[in-house]
C-alpha positions in Angstrom: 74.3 159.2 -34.4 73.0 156.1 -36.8 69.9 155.7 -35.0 69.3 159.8 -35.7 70.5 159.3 -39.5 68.4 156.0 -39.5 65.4 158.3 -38.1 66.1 161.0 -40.4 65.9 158.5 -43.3 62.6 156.8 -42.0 61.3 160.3 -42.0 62.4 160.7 -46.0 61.2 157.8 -46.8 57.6 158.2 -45.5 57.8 161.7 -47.4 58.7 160.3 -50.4 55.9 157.9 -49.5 53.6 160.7 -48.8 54.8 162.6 -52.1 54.5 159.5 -54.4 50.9 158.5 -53.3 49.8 162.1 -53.8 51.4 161.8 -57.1 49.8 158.9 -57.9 45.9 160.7 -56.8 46.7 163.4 -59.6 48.0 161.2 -62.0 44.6 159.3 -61.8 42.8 162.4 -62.1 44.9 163.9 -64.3 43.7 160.7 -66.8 40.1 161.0 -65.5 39.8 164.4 -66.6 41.4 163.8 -70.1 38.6 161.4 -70.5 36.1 163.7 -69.5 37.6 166.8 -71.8 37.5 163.7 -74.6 33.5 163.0 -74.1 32.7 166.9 -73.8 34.6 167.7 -77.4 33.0 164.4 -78.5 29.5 166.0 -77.7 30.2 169.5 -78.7 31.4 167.8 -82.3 27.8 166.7 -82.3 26.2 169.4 -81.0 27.7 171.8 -83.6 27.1 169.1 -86.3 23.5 169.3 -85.4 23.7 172.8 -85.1 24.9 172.8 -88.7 21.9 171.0 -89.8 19.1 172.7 -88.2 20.9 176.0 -89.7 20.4 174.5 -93.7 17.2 173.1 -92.5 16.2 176.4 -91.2 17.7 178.5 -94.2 16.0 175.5 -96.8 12.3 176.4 -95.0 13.0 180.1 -95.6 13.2 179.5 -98.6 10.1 177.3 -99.0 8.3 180.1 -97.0 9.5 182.4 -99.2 8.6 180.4 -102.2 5.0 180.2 -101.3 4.6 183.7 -100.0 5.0 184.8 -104.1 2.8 182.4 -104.9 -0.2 183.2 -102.8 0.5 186.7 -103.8 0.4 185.5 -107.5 -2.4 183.7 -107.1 -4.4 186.6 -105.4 -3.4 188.7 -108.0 -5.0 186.6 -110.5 -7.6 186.0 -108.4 -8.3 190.0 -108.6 -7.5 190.1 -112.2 -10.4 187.4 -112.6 -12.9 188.9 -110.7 -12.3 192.3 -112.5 -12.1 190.5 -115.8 -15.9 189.5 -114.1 -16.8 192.5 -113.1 -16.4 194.1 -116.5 -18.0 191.7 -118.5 -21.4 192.2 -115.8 -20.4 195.9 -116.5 -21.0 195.3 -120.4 -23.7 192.9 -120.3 -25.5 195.6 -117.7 -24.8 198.0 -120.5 -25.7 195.5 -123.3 -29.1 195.0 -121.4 -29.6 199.1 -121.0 -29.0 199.6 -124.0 -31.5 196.6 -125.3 -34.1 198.3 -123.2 -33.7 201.6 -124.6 
């Protein structure tokens, strides 16, 4: 009877031996995987922080775009405006000249 108590012990024992080393294996990646999660929400941190600044750079060169789209259409509009302003005066010194000839 000892030697089958002693054998049923053995057998707990290298369970327990079994159970503790595979314990042990998730513990170690339990840890490895915390690390991992820790360097991916590092990166994503400064991913979206770069996110964030391409976003103002992007709404900042809207802007600029914007900015000199009114200004080339102000500037052609005065452009036109001049050469109207040119036009008419050849109109009146056509007119002028006509009229000299008359």
């Amino acid at each position: 009877m000892t030697e089958k108590i002693q054998h049923i012990i053995d057998g707990i024992r290298l369970k327990c031996k079994a159970l503790y080393s595979q314990l042990e294996s998730e513990r170690a990646l339990r840890l490895e995987q915390e690390a991992e999660l820790t360097t991916i929400k590092s990166d994503f941190q400064v991913l979206n922080s770069q996110k964030n600044e391409l976003e103002d750079t992007i709404s900042k060169l809207r802007l600029e775009l914007e900015s000199i789209e009114k200004q080339r259409v102000e500037e052609k509009q005065i452009s036109l405006r001049d050469r109207n302003e040119e036009i008419d005066d050849l109109v009146r010194e056509i007119e002028h000249c006509i009229k000299q000839l008359k």
